[in-house]
Structures are given as C-alpha cells and as structure tokens.
VEXPA-756783 format. One record per residue (C-alpha): residue number from 1; x, y, z; residue in three letters. Coordinates in steps of 0.001 Angstrom, whole numbers. Example, Ala and Ser with C-alpha at 12.3 -4.5 7.8 and 13.67 -1.06 7.14 Angstrom:
2
[node 1, [12300, -4500, 7800], 'ALA'];
[node 2, [13670, -1060, 7140], 'SER'];
END
This chain:
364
[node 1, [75766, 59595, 98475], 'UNK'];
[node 2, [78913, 57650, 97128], 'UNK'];
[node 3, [78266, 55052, 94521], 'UNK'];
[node 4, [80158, 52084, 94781], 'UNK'];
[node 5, [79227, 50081, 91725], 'UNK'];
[node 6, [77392, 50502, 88239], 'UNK'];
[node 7, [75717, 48152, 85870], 'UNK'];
[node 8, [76568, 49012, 82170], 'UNK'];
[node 9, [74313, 47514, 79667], 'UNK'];
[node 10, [76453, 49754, 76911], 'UNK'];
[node 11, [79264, 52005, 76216], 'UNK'];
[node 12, [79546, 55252, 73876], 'UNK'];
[node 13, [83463, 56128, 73775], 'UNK'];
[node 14, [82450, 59102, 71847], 'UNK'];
[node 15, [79912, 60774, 74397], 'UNK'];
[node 16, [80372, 63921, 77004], 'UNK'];
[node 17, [79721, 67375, 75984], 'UNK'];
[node 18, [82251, 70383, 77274], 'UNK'];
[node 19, [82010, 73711, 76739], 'UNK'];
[node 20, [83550, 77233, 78227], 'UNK'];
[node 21, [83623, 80781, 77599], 'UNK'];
[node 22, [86229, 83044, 78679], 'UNK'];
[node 23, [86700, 86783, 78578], 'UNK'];
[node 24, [90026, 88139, 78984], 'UNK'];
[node 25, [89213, 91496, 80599], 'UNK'];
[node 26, [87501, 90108, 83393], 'UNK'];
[node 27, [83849, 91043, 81680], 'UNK'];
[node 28, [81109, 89004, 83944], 'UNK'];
[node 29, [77938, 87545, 82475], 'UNK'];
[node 30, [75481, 85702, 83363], 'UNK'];
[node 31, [75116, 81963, 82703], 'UNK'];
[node 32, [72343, 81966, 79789], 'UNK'];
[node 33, [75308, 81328, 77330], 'UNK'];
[node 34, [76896, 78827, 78546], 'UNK'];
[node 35, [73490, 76621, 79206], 'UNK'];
[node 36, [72194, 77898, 75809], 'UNK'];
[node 37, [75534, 75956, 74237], 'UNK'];
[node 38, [76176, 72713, 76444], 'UNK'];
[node 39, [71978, 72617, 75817], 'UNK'];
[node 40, [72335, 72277, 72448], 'UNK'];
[node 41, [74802, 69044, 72371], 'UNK'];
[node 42, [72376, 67341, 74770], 'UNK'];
[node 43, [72383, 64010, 72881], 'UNK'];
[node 44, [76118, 63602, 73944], 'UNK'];
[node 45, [75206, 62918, 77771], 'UNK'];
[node 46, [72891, 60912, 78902], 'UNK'];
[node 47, [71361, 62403, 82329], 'UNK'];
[node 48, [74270, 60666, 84707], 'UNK'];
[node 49, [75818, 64338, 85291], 'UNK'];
[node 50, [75799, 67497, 84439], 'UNK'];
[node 51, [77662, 70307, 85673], 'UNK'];
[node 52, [79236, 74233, 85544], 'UNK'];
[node 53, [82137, 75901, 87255], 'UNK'];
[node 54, [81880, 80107, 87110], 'UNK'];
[node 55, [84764, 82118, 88187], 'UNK'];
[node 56, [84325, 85514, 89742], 'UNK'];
[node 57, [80829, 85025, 91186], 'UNK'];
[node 58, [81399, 86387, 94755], 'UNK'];
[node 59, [83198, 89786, 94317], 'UNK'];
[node 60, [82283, 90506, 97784], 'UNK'];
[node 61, [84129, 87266, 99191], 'UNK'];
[node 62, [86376, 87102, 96954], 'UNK'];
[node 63, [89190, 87034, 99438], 'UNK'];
[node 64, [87743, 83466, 101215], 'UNK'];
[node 65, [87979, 80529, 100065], 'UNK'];
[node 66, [84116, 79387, 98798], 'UNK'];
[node 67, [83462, 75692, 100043], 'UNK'];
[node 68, [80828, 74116, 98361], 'UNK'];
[node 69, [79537, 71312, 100138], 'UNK'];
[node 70, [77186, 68355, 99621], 'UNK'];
[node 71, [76233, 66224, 102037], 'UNK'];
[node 72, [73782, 63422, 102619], 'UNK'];
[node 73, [71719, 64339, 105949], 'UNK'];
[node 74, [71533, 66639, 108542], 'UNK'];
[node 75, [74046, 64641, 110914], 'UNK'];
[node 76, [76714, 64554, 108046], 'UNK'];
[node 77, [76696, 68535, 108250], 'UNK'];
[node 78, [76800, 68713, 111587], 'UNK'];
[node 79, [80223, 66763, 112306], 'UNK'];
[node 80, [81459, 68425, 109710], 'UNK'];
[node 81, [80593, 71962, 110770], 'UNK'];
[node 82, [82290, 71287, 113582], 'UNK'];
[node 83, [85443, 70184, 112060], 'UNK'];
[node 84, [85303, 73632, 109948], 'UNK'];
[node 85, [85184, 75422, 113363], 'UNK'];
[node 86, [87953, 73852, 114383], 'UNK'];
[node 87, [90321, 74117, 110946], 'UNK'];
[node 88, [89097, 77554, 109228], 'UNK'];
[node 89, [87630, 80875, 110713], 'UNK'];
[node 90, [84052, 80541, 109195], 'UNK'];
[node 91, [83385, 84038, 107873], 'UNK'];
[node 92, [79993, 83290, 106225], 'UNK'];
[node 93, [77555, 79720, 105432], 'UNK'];
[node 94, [74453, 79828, 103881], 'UNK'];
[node 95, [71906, 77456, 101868], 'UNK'];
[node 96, [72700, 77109, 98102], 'UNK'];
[node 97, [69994, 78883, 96412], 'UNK'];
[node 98, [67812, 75945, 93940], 'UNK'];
[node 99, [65028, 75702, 92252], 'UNK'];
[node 100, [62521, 72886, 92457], 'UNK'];
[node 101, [62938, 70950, 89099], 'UNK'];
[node 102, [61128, 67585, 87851], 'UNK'];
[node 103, [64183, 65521, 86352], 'UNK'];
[node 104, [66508, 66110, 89374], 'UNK'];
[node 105, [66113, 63530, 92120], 'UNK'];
[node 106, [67598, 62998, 95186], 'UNK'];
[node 107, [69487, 65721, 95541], 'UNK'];
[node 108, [72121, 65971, 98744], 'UNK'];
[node 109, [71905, 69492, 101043], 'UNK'];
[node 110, [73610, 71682, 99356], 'UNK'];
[node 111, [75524, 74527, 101448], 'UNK'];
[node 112, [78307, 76815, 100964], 'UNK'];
[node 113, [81127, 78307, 103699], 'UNK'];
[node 114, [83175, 81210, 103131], 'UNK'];
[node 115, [86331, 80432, 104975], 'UNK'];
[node 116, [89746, 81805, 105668], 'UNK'];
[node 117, [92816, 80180, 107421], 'UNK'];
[node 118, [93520, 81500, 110649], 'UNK'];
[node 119, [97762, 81726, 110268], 'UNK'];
[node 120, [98081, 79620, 113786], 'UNK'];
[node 121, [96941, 76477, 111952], 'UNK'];
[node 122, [99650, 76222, 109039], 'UNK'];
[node 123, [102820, 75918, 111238], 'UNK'];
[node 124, [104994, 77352, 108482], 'UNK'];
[node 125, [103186, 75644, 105227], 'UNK'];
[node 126, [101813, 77800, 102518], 'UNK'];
[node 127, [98214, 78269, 103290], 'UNK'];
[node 128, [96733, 76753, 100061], 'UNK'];
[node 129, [99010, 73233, 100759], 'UNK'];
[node 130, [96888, 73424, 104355], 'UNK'];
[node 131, [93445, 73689, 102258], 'UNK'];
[node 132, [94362, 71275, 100021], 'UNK'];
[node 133, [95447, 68893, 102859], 'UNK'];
[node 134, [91886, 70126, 104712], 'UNK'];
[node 135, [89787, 69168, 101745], 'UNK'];
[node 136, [91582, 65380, 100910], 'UNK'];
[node 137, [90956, 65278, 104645], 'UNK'];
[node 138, [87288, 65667, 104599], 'UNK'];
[node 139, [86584, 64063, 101350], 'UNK'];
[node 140, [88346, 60720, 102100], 'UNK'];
[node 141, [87392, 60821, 106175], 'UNK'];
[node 142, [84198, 62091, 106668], 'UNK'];
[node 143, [81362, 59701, 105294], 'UNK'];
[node 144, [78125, 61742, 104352], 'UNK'];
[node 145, [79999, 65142, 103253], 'UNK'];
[node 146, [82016, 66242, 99936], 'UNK'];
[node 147, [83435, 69167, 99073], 'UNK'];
[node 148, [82645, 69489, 95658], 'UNK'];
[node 149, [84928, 73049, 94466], 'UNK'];
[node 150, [87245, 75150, 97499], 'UNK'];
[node 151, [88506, 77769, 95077], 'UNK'];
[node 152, [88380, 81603, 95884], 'UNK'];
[node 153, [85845, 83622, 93975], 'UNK'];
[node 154, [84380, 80323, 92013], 'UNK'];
[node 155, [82178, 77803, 92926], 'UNK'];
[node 156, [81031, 74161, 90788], 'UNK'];
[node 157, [77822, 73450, 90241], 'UNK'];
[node 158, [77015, 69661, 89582], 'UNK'];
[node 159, [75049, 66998, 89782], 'UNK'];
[node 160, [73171, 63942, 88447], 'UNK'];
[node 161, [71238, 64836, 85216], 'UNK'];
[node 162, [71157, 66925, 81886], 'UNK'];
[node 163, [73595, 69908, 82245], 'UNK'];
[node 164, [70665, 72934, 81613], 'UNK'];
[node 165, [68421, 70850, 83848], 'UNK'];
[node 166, [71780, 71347, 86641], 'UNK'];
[node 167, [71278, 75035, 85623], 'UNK'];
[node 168, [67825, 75317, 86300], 'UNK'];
[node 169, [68392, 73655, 89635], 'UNK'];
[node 170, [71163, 76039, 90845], 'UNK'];
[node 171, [69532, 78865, 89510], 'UNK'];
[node 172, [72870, 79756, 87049], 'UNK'];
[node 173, [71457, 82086, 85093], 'UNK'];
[node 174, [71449, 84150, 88307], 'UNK'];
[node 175, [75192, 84221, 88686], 'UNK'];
[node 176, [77714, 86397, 86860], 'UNK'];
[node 177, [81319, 85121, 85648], 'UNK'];
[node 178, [84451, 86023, 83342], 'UNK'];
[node 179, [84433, 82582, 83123], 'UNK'];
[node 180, [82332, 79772, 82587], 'UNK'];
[node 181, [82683, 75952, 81942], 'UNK'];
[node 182, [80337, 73356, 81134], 'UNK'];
[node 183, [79582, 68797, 81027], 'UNK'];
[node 184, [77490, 66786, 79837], 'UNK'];
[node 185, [78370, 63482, 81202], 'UNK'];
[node 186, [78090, 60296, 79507], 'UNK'];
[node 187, [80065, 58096, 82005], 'UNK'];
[node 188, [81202, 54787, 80888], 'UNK'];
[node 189, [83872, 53527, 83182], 'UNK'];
[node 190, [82828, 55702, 86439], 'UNK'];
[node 191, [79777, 55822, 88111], 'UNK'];
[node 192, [77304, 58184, 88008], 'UNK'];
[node 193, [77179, 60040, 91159], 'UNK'];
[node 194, [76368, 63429, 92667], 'UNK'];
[node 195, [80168, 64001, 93599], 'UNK'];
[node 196, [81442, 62344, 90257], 'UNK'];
[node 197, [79969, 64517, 87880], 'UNK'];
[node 198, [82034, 67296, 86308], 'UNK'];
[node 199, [83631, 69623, 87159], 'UNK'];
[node 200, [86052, 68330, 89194], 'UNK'];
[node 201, [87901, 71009, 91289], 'UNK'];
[node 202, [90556, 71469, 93915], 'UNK'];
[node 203, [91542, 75318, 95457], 'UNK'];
[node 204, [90457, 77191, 91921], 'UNK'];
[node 205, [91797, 74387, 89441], 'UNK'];
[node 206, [88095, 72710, 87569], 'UNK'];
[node 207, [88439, 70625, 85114], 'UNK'];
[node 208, [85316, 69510, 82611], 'UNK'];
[node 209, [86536, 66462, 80380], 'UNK'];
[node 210, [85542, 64046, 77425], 'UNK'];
[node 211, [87243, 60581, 77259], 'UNK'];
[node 212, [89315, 58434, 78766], 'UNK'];
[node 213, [92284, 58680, 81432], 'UNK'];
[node 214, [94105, 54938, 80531], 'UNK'];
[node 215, [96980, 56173, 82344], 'UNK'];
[node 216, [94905, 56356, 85547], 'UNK'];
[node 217, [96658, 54217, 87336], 'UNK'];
[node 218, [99761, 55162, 87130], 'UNK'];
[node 219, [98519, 59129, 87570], 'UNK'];
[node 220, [97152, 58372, 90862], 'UNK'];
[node 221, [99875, 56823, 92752], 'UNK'];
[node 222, [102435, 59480, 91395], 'UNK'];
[node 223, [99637, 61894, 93124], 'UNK'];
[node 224, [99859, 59635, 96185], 'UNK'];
[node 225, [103251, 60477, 96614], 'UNK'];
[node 226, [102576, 63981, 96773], 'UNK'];
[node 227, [99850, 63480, 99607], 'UNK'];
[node 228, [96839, 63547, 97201], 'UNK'];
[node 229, [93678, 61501, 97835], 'UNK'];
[node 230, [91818, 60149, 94870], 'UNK'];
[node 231, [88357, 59191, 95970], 'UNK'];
[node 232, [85389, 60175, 93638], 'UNK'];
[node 233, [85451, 57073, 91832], 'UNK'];
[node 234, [86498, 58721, 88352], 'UNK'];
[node 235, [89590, 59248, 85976], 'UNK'];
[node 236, [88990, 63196, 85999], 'UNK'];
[node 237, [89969, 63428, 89047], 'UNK'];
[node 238, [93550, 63037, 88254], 'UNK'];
[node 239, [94080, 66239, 86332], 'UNK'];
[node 240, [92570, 68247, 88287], 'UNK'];
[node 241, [95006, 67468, 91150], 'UNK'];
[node 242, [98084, 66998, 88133], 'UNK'];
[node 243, [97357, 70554, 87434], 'UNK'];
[node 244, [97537, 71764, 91031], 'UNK'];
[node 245, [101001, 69742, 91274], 'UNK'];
[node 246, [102885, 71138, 88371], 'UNK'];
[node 247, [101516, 74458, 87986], 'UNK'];
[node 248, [100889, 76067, 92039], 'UNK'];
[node 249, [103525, 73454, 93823], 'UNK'];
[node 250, [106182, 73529, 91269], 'UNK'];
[node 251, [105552, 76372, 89605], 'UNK'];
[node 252, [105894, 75252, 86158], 'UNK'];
[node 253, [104507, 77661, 83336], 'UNK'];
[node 254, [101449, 76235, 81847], 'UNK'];
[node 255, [102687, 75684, 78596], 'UNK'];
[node 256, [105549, 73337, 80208], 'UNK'];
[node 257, [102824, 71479, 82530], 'UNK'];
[node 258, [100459, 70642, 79426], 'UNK'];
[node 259, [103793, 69808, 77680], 'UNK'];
[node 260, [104684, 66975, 80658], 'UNK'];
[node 261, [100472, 66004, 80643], 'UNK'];
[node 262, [100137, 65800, 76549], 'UNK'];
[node 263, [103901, 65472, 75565], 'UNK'];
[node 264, [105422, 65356, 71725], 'UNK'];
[node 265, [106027, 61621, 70778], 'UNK'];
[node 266, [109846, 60771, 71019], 'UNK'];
[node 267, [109825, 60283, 67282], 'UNK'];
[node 268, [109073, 63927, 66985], 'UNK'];
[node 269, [111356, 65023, 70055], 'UNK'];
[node 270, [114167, 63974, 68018], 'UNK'];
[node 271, [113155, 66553, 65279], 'UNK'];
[node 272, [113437, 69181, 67084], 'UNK'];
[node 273, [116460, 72090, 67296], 'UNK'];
[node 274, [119028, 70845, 70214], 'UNK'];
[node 275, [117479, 73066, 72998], 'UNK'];
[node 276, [114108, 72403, 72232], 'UNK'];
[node 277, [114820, 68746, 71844], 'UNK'];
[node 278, [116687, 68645, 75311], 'UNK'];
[node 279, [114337, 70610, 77227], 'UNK'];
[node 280, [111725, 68159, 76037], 'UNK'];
[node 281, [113447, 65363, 76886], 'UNK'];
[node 282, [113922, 66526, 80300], 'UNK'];
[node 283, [109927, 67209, 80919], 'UNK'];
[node 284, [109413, 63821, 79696], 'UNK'];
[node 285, [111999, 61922, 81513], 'UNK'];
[node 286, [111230, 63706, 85408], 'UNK'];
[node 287, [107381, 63910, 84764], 'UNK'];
[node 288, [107012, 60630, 82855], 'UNK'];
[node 289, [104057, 59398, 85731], 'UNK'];
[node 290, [102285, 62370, 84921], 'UNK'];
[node 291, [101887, 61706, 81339], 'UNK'];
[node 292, [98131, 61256, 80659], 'UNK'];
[node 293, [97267, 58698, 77704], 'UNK'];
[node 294, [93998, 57706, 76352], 'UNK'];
[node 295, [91393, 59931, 74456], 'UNK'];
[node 296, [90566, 63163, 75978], 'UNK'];
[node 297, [89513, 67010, 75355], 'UNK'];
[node 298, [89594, 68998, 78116], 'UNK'];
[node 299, [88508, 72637, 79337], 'UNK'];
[node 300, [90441, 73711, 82469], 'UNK'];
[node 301, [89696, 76643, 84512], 'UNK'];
[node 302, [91558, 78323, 87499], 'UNK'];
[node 303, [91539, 82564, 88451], 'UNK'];
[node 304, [94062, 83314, 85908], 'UNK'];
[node 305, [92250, 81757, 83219], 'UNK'];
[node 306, [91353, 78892, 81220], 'UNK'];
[node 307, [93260, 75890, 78950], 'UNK'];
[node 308, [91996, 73335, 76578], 'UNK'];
[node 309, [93597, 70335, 75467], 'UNK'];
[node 310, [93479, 67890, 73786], 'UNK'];
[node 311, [95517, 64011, 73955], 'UNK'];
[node 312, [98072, 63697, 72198], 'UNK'];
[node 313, [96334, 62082, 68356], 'UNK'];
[node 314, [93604, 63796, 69180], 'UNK'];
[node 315, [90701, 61112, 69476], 'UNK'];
[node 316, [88235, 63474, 71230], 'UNK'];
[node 317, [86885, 66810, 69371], 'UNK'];
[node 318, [87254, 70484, 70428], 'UNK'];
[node 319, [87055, 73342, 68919], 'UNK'];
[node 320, [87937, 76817, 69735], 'UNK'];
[node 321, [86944, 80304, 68367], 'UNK'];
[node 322, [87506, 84424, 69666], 'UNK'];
[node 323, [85390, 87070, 69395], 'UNK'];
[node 324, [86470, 90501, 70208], 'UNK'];
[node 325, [87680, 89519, 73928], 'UNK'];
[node 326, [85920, 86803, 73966], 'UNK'];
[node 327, [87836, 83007, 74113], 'UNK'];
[node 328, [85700, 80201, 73134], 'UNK'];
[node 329, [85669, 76131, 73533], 'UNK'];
[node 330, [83553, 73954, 72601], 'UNK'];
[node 331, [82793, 69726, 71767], 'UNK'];
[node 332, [81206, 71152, 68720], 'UNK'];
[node 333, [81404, 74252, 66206], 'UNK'];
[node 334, [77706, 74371, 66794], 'UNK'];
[node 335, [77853, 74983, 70349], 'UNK'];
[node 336, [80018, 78221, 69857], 'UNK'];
[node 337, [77744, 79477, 66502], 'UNK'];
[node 338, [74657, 79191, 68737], 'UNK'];
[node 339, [75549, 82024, 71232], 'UNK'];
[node 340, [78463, 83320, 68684], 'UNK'];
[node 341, [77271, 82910, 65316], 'UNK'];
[node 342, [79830, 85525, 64105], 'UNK'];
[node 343, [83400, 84594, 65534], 'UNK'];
[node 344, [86278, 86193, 64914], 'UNK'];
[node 345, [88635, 83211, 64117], 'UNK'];
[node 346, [87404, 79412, 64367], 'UNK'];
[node 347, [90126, 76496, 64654], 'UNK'];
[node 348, [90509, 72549, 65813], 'UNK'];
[node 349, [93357, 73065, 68336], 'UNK'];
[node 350, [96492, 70564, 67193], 'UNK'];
[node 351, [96989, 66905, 69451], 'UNK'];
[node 352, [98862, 68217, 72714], 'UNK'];
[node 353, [98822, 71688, 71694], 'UNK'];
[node 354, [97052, 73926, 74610], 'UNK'];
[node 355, [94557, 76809, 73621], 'UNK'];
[node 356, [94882, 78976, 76680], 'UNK'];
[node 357, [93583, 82349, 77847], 'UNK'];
[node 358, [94730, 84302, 80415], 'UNK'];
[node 359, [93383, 87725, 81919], 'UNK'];
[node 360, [94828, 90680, 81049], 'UNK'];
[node 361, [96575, 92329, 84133], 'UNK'];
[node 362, [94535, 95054, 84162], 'UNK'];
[node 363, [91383, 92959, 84105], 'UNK'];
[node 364, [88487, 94000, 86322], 'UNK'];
END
C-alpha cells in the first residue's frame, strides 16, 4: 500500500485544489456541494489523490471514536483486529459502503470501527493522548494497515484519483455534515499514495492543503519530541499533528497557535504597541520549530469548527465568502459562486491571518 518512491517527469508549484463549507449552527447537508465545487477546479489535480473529511456524520456514534481503516489484504486486518481487541472496547465495525467506479484502481479494504477506551488502559493519561499514542502505534508498526482519520463524529474519505471520482466511490453524497472539506491533489514532492492523499487527520484535527511545507524538517523532529510519528511520506502531515500539539495539548487559543504556525515577520513585530509586540515575541521565540515556511493555503477542520490559512506572503490562493450561516473557502472564487452564486461578503484572507469559524454553542 505504502509508496516508497516516485518518478517526476514535471512539477506544477501552483496545483492542488481545497475547498470547505462550514455552517455555524450545526446545519448538516449532504455532500453534493462540496463535490459540485472541488469538481469544478479539476484541472488543478491531476488524479494522484483526492479526498473529503465531513464532520457530524454519525450522530448515533457520536460518542466513539470512528476509525477509518485501510488496509492491504485480508491478513493485514486480521492482526490488526486483534490488536483493537486488545487496546479499545470495539463497540461497532462494518464495511465502508463504495460504489464500483471505472477511474479508481486498486483500492485497499476499506473498514470502519467505532471504538471507545476502556479507562483500565490509560493509567492516568488523558484518553485522547492514549488514542493518539494507539494510532502512531499502528500506523508506523503494523505493515498492511493505516488509519486514515480517528476523530469522533467525522470520518476522511481519500484516495488515489480525481476528488468527485473519490466521491462517487464512497458514496458522499449519501452522508450529511456541518462541515465539509475537500483536495485535489497535485503532488510534487510526495508520492501519490492511498494513505498520502488529503485529508490528513489525527483524533478530529483534518487538514486539506496547497503548497509546500519547506520547514518540514525541522517541523517533524520538534513533533518527535513530543512522541509523534511522521510516516505517510508527505509535508501535510506536519500540521495536522502541529495543530493537535498547540491547540488540545497546550491549550493555546487558535488564534495564538496560527500566530506561532504563520507568525508576523520581526520587521513588523517591532511595529507593534508594547504588549502586542512582547506577546509576539514570546510565541515566536518558544514555538520557533513550529513555524511553517514555504507556500501554503490551508483548510483545517476539527468538532469545533474550521480555519484557513494562508503562509505568511501569501504564495498560494484562497478565498473566503459567508452566506447567511454559511462560512465558505475556497482555491478559487469560482468554486464558492458555483454552489453560492449570491454570497453575502467575498474576501482574499491577509498572509498569516486565519479565517476561522466556530459553532455557535447552541448548535445542533
């Protein structure tokens, strides 16, 4: 299942497609939207991946944690079903539901387990550090199995080839969410690979991305000393798991985590009033590592909402636009105006400045 290596014959900096839509009062629907918009900025992928996360598709397990699971044979699943016995109380597994569809090949088995922690197991840690420990476990130990999104009351849907032909395969128009992301994946310095195609997720963080990570290197052994594995063979992968570190472990507010991941240039630090400037300077100087350079827009979702951002000058597009409850994000204008051709307000979020919608805490 894991690809290892990748012959490029060209390279398109400017390629990937994201989208998401978001509706503040919890308002589910179904996923004809969001595949009607990524659809229409086809020409920015190029069939190596294609993918959707959906957030608040299983009301009824909402409770469990929702592994999604790939693996590559019938043995894989096995050894790891086991393990899951073993590490979670297994509430609920079943098939997930697909469609037979001519461009996707070679598709892995695709299952899902509805799990909760039994308390025995987490000798005094918080029960989401033991999933997260559970899930770098599997992914980096058990050869023939990934789990591809562990989040409760979500689930990512990926794979290798056009995002709407992903859609048609898992059925998404099918599901209902408050929230919905989309990719269309034109790798150039990853592989393309059933695991490495976007989103990537950890617990309920997903991320769906355009660009570049430079600063990978440096981002993945600051993870390292937290106890984070990085093994799908792409740049992505950091901020989903820099996400999870700032904002559940240390409990910084979002604005203050995208602040430490897309920071203000010294030059303009200095500008600012004396407690701005000094709170500034002390995001940048303890979370320095988890700066993230290089060219990027991207669409993050967890349960309490969504953020886009973009790097800090900017180089990759996004857009955003409301209507009525309604928070939009898109690569392109055109991919809002397709399913929302009347918007409320449309803008080009600022470099480093977050667009983010939360829930309203009365949502549904």
């Amino acid at each position: 299942m894991r690809c290892d290596s990748l012959v490029r014959c060209e390279r398109n900096p400017s390629g990937c497609a994201i989208s998401g839509i978001f509706n503040k009062n919890g308002k589910r629907i179904d996923g004809t939207k969001i595949i009607k918009s990524i659809a229409l900025m086809h020409d920015r992928s190029n069939g190596l991946g294609g993918g959707f996360a959906a957030y608040g598709i299983y009301p009824k397990y909402k409770d469990l944690y929702a592994f999604h699971i790939m693996f590559d044979d019938e043995l894989g699943k096995e050894r790891l079903e086991e393990h899951l016995g073993e590490h979670f109380v297994v509430e609920k597994d079943e098939k997930i539901p697909t469609a037979k569809t001519a461009s996707i090949k070679n598709a892995p088995l695709l299952w899902r387990y509805f799990v909760k922690v039994d308390g025995s197991c987490l000798d005094g840690k918080p029960e989401d550090d033991y999933v997260v420990e559970q899930v770098m476990e599997i992914n980096s130990k058990f050869p023939g199995a990934y789990i591809s999104s562990s989040g409760k009351n979500m689930g990512g849907f990926k794979g290798v080839g056009y995002p709407e032909d992903i859609a048609k395969f898992f059925k998404l128009d099918g599901y209902k969410a408050y929230l919905w992301t989309a990719h269309g994946r034109f790798p150039t310095n990853t592989p393309g690979w059933w695991g490495g195609a976007h989103p990537i997720a950890l617990l309920d963080w997903s991320v769906v991305h355009n660009g570049e990570i430079s600063s990978y290197g440096i981002n993945k052994r600051y993870l390292e000393m937290f106890g984070y594995k990085l093994e799908l063979l792409t740049d992505t992968e950091v901020i989903a798991y820099l996400f999870d570190l700032l904002v559940r472990r240390h409990k910084l507010p979002i604005e203050i985590a995208t602040g430490a991941l897309a920071p203000p240039f010294w030059k303009d630090i200095d500008r600012m009033p004396a407690a701005k400037k000094k709170a500034y300077e002390a995001i940048r100087m303890v979370y320095g590592s988890a700066l993230m350079n290089g060219p990027f827009s991207i669409i993050v979702g967890c349960n309490r909402g969504v953020i886009g951002l973009n790097d800090r000058i900017k180089l990759r597009p996004m857009i955003a636009a409301t209507k009525d409850d309604f928070l939009y994000m898109s690569s392109e204008e055109a991919g809002i105006r397709i399913i929302e051709p009347d918007p409320d307000e449309v803008w080009a979020p600022k470099a480093g400045t977050p667009v983010i919608g939360l829930l309203e805490e009365d949502a549904e």
